[in-house]
Short mmCIF file of the C-alpha atoms (twelve columns), coordinates in Angstrom:
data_MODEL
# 
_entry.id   MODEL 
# 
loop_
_atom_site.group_PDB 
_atom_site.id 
_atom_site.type_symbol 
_atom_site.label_atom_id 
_atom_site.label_alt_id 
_atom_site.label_comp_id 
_atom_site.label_asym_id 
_atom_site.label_seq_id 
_atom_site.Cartn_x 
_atom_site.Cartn_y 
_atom_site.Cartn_z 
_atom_site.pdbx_PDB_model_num 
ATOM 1  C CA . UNK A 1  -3.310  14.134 6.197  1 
ATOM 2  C CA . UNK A 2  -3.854  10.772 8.448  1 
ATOM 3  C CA . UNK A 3  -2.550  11.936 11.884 1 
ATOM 4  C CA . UNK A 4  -0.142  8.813  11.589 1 
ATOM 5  C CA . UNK A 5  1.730   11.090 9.224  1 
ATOM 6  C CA . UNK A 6  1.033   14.218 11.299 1 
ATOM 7  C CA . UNK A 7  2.993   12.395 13.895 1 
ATOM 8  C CA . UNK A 8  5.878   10.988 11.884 1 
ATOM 9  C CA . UNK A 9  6.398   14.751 10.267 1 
ATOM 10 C CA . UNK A 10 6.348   16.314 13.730 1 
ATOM 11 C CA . UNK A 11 8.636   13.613 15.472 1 
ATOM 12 C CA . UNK A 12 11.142  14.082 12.134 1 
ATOM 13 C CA . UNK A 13 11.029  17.319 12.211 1 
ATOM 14 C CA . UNK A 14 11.655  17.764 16.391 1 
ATOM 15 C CA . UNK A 15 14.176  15.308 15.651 1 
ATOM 16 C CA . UNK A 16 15.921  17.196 13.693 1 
ATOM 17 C CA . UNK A 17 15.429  20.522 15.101 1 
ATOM 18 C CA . UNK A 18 17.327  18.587 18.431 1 
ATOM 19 C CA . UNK A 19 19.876  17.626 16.417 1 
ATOM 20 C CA . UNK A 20 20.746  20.886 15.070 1 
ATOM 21 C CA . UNK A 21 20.753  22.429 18.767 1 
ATOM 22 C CA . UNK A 22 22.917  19.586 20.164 1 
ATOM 23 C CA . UNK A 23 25.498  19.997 17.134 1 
ATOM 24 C CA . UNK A 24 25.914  23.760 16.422 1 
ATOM 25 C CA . UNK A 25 25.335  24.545 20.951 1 
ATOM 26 C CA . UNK A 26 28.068  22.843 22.810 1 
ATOM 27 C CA . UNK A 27 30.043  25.997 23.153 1 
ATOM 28 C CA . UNK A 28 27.081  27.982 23.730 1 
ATOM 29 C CA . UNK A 29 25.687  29.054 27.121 1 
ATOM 30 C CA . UNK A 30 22.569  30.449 27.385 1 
ATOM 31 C CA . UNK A 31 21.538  31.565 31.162 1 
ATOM 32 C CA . UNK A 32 18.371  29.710 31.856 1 
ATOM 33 C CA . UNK A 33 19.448  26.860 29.462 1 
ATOM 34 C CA . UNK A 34 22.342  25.229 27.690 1 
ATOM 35 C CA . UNK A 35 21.388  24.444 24.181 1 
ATOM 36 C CA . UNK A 36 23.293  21.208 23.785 1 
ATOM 37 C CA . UNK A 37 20.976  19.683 26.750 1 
ATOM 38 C CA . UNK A 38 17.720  21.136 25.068 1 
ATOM 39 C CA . UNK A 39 18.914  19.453 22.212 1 
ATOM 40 C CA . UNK A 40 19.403  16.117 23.676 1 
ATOM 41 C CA . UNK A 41 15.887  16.365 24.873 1 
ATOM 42 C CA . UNK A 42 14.185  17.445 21.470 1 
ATOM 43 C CA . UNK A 43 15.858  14.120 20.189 1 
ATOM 44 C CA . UNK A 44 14.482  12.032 22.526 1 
ATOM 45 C CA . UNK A 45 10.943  13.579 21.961 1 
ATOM 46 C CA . UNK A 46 11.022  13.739 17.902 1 
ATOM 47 C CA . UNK A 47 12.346  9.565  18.441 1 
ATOM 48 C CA . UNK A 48 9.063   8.562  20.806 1 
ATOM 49 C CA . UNK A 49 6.681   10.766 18.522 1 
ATOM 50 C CA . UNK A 50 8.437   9.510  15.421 1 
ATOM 51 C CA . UNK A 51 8.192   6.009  16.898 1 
ATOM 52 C CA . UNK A 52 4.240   6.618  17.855 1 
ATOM 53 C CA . UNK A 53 3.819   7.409  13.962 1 
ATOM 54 C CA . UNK A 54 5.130   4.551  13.024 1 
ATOM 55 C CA . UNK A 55 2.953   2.311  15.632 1 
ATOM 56 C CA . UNK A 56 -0.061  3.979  14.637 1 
ATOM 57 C CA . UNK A 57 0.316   3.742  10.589 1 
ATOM 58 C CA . UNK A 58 1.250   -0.456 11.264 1 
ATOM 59 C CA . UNK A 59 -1.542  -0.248 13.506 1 
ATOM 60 C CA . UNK A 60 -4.128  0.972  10.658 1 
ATOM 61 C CA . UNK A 61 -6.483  2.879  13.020 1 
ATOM 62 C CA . UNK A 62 -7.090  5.720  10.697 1 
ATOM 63 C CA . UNK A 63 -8.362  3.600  8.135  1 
ATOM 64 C CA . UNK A 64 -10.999 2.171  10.499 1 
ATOM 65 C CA . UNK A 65 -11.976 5.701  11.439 1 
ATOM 66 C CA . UNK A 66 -12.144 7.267  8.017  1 
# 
């Protein structure tokens, strides 16, 4: 697997994961961390990795390096 698509699996899948924790924690409090906010994040991290995957398949640079 071309780590273009390594990237877009692990930005959908943190993505996702995010979105889960965002939907199913906003009446949840957790003491060191509210799930809802860890969500948020997760999203935002799964977008720029998902986003990175995408730059580097339109890019092409695995297919110079294999």
């Amino acid at each position: 697997m071309s780590s273009a698509r390594k990237a877009l699996l692990a930005g959908s899948i943190t993505f996702v994961v995010g979105l889960a924790l965002w939907l199913f924690g906003l009446d949840v409090e957790i003491v060191v961390f509210t799930p809802s906010k860890l969500g948020v994040v997760l999203m935002v991290v799964g977008g720029v990795e998902f986003l990175y995957g995408v730059y580097k398949s339109v890019r092409g640079d695995d297919a110079a390096r294999d």
